[in-house]
C-alpha positions as CSV (number, residue, x, y, z in Angstrom):
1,X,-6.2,25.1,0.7
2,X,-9.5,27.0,-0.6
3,X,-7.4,28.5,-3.0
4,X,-5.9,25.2,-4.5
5,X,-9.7,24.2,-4.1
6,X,-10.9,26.9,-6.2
7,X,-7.8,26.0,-8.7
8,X,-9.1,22.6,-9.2
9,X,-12.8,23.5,-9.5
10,X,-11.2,25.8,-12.4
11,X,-9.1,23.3,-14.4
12,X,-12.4,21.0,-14.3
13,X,-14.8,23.8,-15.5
14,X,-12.3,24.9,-18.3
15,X,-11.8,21.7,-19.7
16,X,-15.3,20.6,-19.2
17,X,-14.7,17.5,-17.5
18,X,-17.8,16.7,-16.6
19,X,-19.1,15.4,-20.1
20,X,-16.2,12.4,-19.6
21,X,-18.9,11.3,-16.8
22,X,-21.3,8.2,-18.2
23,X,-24.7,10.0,-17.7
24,X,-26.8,7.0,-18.2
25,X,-25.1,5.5,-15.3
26,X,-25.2,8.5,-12.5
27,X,-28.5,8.6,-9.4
28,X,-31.6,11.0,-11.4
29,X,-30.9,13.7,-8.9
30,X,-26.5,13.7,-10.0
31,X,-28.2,13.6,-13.3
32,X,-30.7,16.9,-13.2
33,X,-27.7,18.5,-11.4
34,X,-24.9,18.6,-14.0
35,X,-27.9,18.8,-16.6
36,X,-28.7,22.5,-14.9
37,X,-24.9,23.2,-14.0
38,X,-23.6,26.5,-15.1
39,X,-20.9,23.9,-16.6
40,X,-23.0,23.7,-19.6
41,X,-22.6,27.4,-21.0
42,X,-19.0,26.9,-21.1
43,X,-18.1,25.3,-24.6
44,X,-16.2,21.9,-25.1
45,X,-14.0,23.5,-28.0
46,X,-12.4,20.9,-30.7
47,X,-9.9,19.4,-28.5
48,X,-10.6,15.7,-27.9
49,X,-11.8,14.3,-24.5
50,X,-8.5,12.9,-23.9
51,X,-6.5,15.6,-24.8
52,X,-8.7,17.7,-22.6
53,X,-8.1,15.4,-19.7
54,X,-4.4,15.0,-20.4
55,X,-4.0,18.9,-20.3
56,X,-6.0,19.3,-16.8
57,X,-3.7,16.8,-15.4
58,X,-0.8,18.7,-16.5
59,X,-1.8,21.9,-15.4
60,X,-3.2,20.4,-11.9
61,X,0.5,19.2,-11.2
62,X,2.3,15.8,-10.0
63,X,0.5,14.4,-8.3
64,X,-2.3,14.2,-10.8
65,X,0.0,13.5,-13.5
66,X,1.0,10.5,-12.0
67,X,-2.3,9.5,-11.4
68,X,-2.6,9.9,-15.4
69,X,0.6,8.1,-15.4
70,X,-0.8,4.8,-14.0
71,X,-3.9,5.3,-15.9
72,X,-1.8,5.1,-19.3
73,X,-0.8,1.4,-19.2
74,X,-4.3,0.5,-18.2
75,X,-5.7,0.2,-22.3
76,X,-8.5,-2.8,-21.0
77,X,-10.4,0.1,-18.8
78,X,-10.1,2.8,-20.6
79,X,-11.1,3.8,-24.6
80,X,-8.5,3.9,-26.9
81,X,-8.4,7.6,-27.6
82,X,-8.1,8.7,-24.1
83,X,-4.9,6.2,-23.4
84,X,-3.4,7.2,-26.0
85,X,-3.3,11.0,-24.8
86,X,-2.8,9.6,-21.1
87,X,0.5,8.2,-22.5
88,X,2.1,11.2,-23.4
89,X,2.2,12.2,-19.7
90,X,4.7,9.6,-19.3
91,X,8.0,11.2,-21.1
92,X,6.1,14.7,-22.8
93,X,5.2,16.9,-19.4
94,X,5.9,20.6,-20.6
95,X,9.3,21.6,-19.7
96,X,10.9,24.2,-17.5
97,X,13.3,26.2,-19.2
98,X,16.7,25.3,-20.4
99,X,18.6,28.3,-18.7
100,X,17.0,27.6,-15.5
101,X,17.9,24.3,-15.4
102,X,21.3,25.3,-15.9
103,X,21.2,27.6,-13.0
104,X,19.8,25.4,-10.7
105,X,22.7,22.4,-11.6
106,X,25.5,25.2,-11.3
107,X,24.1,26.0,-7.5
108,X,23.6,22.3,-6.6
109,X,27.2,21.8,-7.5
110,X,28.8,25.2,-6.4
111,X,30.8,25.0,-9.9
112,X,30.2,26.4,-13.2
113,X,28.7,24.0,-16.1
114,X,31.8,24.6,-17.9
115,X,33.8,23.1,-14.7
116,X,31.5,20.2,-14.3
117,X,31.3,18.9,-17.6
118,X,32.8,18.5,-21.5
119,X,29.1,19.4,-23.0
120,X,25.7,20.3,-21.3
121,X,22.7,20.2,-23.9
122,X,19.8,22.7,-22.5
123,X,16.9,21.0,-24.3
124,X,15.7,18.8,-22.2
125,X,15.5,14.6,-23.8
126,X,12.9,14.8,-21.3
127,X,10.3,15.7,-19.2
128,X,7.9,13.9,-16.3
129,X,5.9,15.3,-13.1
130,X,8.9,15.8,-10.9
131,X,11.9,16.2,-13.3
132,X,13.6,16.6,-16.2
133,X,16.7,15.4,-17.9
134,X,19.6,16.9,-19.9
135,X,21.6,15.4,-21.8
136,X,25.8,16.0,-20.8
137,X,29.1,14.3,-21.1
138,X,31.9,14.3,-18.5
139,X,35.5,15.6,-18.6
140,X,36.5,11.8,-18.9
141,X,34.5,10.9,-22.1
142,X,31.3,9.7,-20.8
143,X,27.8,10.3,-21.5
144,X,25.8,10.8,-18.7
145,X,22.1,12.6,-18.2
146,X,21.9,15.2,-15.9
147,X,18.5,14.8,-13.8
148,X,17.2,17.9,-12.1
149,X,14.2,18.6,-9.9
150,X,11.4,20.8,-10.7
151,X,11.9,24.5,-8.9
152,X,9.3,24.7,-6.8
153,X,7.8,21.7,-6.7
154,X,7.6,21.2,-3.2
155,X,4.9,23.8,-2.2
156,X,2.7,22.8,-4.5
157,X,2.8,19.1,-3.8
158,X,2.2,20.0,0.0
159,X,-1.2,21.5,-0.9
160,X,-2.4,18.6,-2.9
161,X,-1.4,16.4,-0.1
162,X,-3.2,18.4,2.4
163,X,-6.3,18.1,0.1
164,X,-6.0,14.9,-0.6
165,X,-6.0,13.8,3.7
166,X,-9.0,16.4,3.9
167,X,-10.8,14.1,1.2
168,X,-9.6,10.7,2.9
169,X,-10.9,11.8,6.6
170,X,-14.1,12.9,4.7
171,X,-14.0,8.9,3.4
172,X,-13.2,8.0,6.5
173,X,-16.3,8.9,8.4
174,X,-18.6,6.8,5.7
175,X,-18.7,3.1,7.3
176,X,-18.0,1.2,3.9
177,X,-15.2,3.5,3.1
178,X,-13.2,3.2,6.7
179,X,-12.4,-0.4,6.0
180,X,-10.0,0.7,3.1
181,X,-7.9,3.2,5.3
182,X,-7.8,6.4,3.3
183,X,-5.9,8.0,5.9
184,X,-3.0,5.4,5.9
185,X,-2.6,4.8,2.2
186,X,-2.7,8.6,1.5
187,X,0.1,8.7,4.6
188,X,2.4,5.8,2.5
189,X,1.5,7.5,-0.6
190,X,3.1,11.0,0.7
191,X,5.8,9.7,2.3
192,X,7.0,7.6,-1.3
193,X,5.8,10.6,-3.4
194,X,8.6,13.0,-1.1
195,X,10.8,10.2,-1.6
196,X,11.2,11.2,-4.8
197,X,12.5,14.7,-4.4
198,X,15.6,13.6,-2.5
199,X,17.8,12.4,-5.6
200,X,20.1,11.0,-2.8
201,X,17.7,8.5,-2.5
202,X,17.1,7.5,-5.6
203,X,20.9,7.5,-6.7
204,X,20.8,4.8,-3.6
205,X,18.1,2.8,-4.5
206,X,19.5,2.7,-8.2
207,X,23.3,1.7,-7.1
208,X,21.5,-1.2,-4.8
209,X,19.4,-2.5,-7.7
210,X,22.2,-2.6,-9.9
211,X,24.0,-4.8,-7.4
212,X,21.7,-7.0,-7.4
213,X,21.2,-7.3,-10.9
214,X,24.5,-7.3,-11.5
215,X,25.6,-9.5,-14.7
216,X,22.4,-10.2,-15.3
217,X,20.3,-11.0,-18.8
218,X,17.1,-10.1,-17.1
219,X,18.0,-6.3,-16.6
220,X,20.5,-3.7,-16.9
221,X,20.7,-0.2,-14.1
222,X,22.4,2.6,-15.4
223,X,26.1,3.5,-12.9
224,X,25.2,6.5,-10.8
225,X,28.5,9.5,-10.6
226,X,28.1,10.2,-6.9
227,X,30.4,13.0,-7.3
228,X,27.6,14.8,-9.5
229,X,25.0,13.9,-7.7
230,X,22.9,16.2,-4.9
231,X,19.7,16.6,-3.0
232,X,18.2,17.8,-6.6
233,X,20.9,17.3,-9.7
234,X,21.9,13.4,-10.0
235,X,24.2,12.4,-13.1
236,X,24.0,8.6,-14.5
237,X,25.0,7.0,-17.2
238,X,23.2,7.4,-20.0
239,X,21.3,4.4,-21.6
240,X,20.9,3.1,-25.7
241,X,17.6,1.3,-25.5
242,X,14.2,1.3,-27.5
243,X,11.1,2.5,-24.8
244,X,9.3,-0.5,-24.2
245,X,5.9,1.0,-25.6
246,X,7.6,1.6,-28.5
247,X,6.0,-1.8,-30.2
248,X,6.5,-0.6,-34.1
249,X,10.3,-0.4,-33.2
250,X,10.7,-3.5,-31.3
251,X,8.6,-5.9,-33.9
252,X,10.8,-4.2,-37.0
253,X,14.1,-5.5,-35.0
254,X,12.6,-8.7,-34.7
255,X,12.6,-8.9,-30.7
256,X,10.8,-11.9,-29.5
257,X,8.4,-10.2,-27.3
258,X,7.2,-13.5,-25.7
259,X,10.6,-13.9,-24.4
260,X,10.8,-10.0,-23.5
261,X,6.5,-10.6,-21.8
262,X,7.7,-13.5,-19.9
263,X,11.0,-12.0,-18.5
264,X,8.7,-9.4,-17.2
265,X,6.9,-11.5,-14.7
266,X,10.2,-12.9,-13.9
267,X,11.6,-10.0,-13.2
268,X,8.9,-8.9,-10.9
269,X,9.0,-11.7,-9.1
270,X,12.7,-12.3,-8.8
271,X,12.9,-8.5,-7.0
272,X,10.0,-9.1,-5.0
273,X,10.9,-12.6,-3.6
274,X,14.6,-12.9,-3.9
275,X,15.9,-9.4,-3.1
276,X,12.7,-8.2,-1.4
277,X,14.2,-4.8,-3.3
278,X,11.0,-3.8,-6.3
279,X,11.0,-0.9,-8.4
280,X,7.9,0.2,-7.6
281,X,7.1,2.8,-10.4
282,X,7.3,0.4,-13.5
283,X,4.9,2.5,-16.2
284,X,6.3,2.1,-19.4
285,X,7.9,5.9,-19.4
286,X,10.9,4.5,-17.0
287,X,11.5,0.9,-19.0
288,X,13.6,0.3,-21.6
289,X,14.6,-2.5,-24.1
290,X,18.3,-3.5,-24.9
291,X,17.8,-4.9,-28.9
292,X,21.1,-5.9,-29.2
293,X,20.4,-9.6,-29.5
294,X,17.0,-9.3,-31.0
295,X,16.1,-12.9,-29.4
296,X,17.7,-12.1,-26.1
297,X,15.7,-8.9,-25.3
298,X,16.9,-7.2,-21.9
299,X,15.1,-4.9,-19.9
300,X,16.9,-1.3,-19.0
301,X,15.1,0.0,-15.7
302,X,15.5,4.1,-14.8
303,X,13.8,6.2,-12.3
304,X,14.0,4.3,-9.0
305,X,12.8,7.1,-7.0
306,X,10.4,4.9,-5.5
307,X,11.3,1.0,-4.5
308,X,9.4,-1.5,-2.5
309,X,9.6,-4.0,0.3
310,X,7.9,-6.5,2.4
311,X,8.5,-8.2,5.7
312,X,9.3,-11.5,5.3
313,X,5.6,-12.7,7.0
314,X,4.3,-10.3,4.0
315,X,6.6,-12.4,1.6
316,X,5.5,-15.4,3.0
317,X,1.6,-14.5,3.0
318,X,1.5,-13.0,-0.6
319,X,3.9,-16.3,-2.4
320,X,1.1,-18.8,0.0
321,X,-1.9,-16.7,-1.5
322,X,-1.0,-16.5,-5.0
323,X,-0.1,-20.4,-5.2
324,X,-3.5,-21.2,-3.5
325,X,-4.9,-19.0,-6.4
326,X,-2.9,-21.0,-9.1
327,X,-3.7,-24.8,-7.4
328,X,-7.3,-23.2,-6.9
329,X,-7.1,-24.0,-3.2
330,X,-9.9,-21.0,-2.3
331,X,-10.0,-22.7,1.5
332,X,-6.8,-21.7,2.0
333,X,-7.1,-18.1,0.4
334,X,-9.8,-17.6,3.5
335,X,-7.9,-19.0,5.6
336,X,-4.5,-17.2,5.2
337,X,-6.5,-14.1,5.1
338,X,-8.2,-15.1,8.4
339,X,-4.7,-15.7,9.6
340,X,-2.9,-12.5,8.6
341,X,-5.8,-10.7,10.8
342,X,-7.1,-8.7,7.1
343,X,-10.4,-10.5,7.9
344,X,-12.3,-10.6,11.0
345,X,-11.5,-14.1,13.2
346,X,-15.1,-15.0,13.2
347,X,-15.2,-15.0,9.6
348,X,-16.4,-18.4,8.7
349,X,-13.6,-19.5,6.2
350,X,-15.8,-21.9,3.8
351,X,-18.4,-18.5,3.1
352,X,-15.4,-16.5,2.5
353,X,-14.2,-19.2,0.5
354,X,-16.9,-19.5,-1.7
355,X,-17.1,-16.0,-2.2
356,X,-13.5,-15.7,-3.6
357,X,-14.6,-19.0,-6.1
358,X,-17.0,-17.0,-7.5
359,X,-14.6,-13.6,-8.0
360,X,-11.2,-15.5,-9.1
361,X,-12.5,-19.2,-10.9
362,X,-13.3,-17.2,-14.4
363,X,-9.9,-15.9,-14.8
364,X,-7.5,-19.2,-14.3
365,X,-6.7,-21.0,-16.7
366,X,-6.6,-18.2,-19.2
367,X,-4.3,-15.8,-21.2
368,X,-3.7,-12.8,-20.3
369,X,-5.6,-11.3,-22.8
370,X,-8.8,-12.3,-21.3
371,X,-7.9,-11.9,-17.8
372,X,-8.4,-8.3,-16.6
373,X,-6.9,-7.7,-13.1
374,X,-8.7,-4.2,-12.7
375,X,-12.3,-6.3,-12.9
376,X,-10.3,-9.0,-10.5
377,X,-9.9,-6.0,-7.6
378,X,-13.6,-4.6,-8.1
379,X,-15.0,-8.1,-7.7
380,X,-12.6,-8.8,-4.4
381,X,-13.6,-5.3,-3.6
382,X,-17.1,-6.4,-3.6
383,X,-16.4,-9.7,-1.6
384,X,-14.3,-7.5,1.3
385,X,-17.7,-5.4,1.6
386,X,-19.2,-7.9,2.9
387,X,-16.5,-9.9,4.9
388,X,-15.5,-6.7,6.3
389,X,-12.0,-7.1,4.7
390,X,-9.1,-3.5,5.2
391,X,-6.9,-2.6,2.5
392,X,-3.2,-2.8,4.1
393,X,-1.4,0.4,3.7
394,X,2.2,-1.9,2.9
395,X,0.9,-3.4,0.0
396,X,-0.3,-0.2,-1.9
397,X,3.2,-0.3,-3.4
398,X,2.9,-3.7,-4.7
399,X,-0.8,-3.9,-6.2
400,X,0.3,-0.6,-7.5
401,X,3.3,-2.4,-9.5
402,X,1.4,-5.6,-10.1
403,X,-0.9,-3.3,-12.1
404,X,1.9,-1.8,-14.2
405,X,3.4,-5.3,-14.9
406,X,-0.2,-6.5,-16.2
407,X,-0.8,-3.3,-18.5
408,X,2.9,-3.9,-19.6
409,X,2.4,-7.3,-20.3
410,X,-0.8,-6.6,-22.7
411,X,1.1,-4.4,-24.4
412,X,4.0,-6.7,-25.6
413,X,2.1,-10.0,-25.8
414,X,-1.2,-9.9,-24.8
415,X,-1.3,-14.0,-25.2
416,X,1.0,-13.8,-22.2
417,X,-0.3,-16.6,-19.5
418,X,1.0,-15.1,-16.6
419,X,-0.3,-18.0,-14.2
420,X,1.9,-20.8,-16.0
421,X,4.9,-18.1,-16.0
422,X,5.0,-17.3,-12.5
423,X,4.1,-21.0,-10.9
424,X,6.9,-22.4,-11.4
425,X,8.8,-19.3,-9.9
426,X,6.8,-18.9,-6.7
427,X,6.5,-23.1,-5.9
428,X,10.7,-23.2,-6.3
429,X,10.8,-20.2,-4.1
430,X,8.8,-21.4,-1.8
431,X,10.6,-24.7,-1.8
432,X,13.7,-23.0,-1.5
433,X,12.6,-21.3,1.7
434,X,10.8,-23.9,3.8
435,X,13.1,-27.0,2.4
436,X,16.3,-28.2,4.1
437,X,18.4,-25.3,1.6
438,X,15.9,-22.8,3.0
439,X,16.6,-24.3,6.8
440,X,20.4,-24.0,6.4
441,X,20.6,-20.2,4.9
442,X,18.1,-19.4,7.9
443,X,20.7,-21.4,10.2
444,X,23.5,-19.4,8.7
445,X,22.0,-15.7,8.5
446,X,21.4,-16.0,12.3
447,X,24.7,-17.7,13.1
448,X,26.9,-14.7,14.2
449,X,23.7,-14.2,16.6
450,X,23.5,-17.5,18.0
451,X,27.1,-17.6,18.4
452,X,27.6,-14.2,20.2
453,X,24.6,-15.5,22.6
454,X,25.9,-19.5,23.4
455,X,27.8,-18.5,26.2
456,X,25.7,-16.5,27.6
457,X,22.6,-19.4,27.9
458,X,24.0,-21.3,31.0
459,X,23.7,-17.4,32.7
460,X,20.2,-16.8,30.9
461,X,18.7,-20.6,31.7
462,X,19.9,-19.6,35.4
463,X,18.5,-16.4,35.5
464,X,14.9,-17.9,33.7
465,X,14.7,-20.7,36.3
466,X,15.3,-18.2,39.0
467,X,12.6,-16.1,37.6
468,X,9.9,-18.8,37.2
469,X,10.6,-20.0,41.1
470,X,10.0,-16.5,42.3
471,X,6.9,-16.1,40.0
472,X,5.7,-19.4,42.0
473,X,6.2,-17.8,45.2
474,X,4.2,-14.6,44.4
475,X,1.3,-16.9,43.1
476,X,1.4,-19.0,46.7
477,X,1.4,-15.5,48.1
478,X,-1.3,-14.5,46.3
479,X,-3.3,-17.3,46.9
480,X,-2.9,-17.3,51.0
481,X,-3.8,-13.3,50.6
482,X,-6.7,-13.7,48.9
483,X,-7.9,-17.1,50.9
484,X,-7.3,-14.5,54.4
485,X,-9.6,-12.0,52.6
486,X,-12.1,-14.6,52.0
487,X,-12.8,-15.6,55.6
488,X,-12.1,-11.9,57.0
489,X,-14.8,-11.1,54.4
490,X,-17.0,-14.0,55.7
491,X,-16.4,-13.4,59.3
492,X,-17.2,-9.4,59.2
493,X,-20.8,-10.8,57.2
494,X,-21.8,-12.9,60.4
495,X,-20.8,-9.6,62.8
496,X,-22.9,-7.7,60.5
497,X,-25.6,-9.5,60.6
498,X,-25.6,-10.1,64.4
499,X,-25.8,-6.4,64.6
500,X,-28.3,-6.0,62.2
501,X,-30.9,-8.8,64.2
502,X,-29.6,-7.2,67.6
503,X,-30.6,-4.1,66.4
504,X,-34.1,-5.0,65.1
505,X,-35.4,-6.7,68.3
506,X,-33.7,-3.9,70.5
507,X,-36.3,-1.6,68.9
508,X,-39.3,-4.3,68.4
509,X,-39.0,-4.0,72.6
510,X,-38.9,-1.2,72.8
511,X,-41.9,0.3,70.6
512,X,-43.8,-3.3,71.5
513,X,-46.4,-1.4,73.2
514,X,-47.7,1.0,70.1
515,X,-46.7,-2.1,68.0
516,X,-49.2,-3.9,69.3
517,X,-52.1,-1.6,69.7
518,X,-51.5,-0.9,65.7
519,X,-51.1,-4.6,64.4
520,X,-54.7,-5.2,66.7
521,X,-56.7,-2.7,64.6
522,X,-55.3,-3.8,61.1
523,X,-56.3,-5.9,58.0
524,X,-54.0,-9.5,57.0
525,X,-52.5,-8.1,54.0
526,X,-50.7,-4.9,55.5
527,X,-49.8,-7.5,58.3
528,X,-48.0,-10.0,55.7
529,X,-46.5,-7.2,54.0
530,X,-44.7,-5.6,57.3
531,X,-43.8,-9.3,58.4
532,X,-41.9,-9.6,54.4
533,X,-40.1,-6.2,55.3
534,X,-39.0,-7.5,58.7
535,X,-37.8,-10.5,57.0
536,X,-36.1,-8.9,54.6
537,X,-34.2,-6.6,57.1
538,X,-33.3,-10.0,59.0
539,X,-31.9,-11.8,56.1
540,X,-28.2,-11.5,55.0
């Protein structure tokens, strides 16, 4: 751990990291510390601040790299220059060598390369955190791309993940910081980031997602040869498509990119509602763009190493929130999250309210261009402060894709109104599942249930009524037993106290005689006094 400590401390010193910090804006004492850091005799160099940030991310590993991955399609918070370098992080990671990736496809599949396939190109088409990909064509004819895990990538992943939990307990003793669960997100965070190193899994996830878009104009999944495919070497088809940052190519075909922007958001929306099945690592590196009918652009998805879901109370929660948002209902944003437990009950809902109408009321009504979701999340950040409101661990996933779809959307038609888009998507869903339609596929999903139980409810009602008569009797019982321990209780007070007075005048007789030589020679206040400590022993 030190060690990967010290590593870090390294990459950040050589690459002088520390001038991408906005002085002006750092506590005086932050300030006179980096301005007397040995930092400063190490020189900057000619390399541009994002080309110096883009190579510490590579040479800090995955993790990081995804991190600069995410950052890339966010252009509205960061400067220009330093997305464009964050961008290359998406397809250009250095690559491993060509021969070992050979070797380690030829284990995975206990044959020879020769044996396995017709041709196997060793330059990589590319290269990303956790793999890179060959291209290959099968005995049959068919061009596939031959995916391959990093060699020991594991290990190192491990120690980030063991620093990143020692930095989230350190957040998660500062009060303000507790509420957003460190711990937990960084827990969901390892557990989808592992994910991705079992190609199993994501040859799974792939072949579901193609199922359900199957036929579809919205989006295209490359077929999956399960015969290829292992733990680390999984063989798809390979795909024809343009990369959807790739905006010089799509505008000389002519694709209509408000078309392409707006089947986007339904996309998103139809996996996340209707299938309740998301690709949940949507930066612009794993989507494509099927040109082939220039005015009926469709979306290629690869890398589903990481998918999404939501319990249907999760479904229900987000679809009821976001049409509060579009009909402006901010009552019912407060309430719902009163209801869903992420706000304390005795939150007062028209204070929360009004703090979500001051956050969310600039941004309706717009384009997307002037709407920036990343400014949306600080402001709500500020208003859960002060309601007290957690981040929920299930939903990293999502607000993680939501901001991929927004910086994807500014990219390909930034006049994109993403609120009159996805309304009429959510109130027909929404429709569709608490109307009489929704009612009869609810009926019919649980109808091998209900059937499997009907003969069995005469028995059940039997054994319920049964129950609820003996219940009855135990509370009678109960009852009597604690009325007879009421008057037990009451009549062992009265012996007591009879034996308590017996006992007082038993020795008032017998020490009268001093008694009353004493109370003869003393003052009216140390008489009252014993008299209140005689009555006091009396009483009870």
């Amino acid at each position: 751990m030190s060690l990967r400590l010290l590593r870090i401390s390294w990459v950040i010193s050589r690459h002088r990291l520390d001038t991408l910090l906005p002085l002006e804006r750092l506590p005086w004492w932050l300030r006179a510390l980096l301005w007397f850091s040995p930092l400063r005799l190490i020189p900057v160099g000619k390399r541009s601040r994002g080309e110096r940030l883009r190579l510490s991310l590579e040479a800090l590993g995955p993790i990081f790299i995804k991190f600069g991955q995410m950052l890339s399609t966010r252009r509205d918070l960061l400067p220009a220059d330093i997305a464009d370098e964050l961008k290359r992080l998406q397809d250009q990671v250095p690559p491993f060598p060509g021969d070992q990736a050979a070797a380690r496809v030829e284990k995975a599949l206990e044959m020879s390369l020769e044996e396995a396939f017709a041709e196997f190109d060793r330059v990589p088409l590319a290269s990303a955190s956790i793999a890179q990909v060959h291209a290959a064509r099968l005995h049959g004819g068919e061009d596939v791309v031959v995916k391959i895990i990093r060699p020991g990538i594991d290990r190192v992943m491990r120690q980030d993940m063991a620093l990143m939990y020692q930095v989230a307990k350190l957040f998660s003793k500062i009060p303000e910081a507790r509420r957003l669960r460190p711990v937990e997100v960084i827990r969901d965070y390892e557990a989808t980031l592992f994910d991705e190193l079992d190609l199993y899994k994501e040859a799974a996830n792939t072949s579901q997602l193609k199922r359900n878009f199957k036929d579809s104009p919205l989006l295209f999944v490359p077929t999956i040869y399960w015969p290829f495919t292992r733990r680390h070497v999984m063989v798809q088809e390979r795909i024809r498509g343009i990369p959807v940052a790739d905006l010089d190519t799509l505008i000389a075909r002519g694709t209509n990119l408000k078309k392409l922007a707006e089947r986007g958001v339904e996309l998103f929306f139809t996996q996340v509602f209707r299938d309740n099945f998301f690709h949940a690592d949507m930066h612009p590196g794993n989507i494509f763009v099927n040109c082939d009918n220039p005015e009926d652009p469709q979306y290629i998805a690869i890398d589903c190493g990481i998918v999404g879901s939501l319990t249907r109370e999760d479904q229900d929660y987000l679809a009821r929130n976001l049409l509060a948002f579009f009909h402006q209902d901010y009552y019912e944003v407060a309430a719902l999250h009163i209801e869903s437990g992420w706000v304390g009950e005795n939150t007062r809902a028209n204070e929360f309210a009004a703090a979500i109408r001051t956050v969310c009321e600039p941004i309706l009504e717009k384009p997307l261009k002037d709407i920036s979701f990343g400014q949306v999340l600080l402001g709500l950040f500020q208003t859960a402060r002060r309601f007290n409101m957690e981040v929920q661990p299930q939903l990293v996933l999502l607000q993680k894709t939501l901001l991929n779809i927004e910086g994807l959307g500014r990219q390909l038609y930034p006049d994109l109104d993403l609120w009159s888009t996805a309304k009429p998507y959510l109130e027909q869903w929404m429709k569709e599942r608490a109307g009489v339609s929704g009612l009869w596929e609810s009926l019919k999903r649980q109808a091998p249930e209900l059937s499997h139980q009907l003969p069995e409810l005469p028995v059940l009602a039997h054994q319920a009524l049964s129950r609820m008569e003996h219940e009855h009797r135990q509370r009678h019982q109960q009852v009597d037993s604690i009325n007879a321990m009421r008057v037990q209780m009451a009549r062992q007070g009265k012996r007591l106290y009879r034996l308590r007075l017996g006992f007082i005048l038993l020795a008032l007789a017998l020490a009268w005689q001093p008694l009353s030589g004493w109370i003869a020679l003393q003052e009216w206040p140390i008489l009252a006094a014993a008299a209140i400590g005689l009555l006091l022993l009396v009483w009870q």
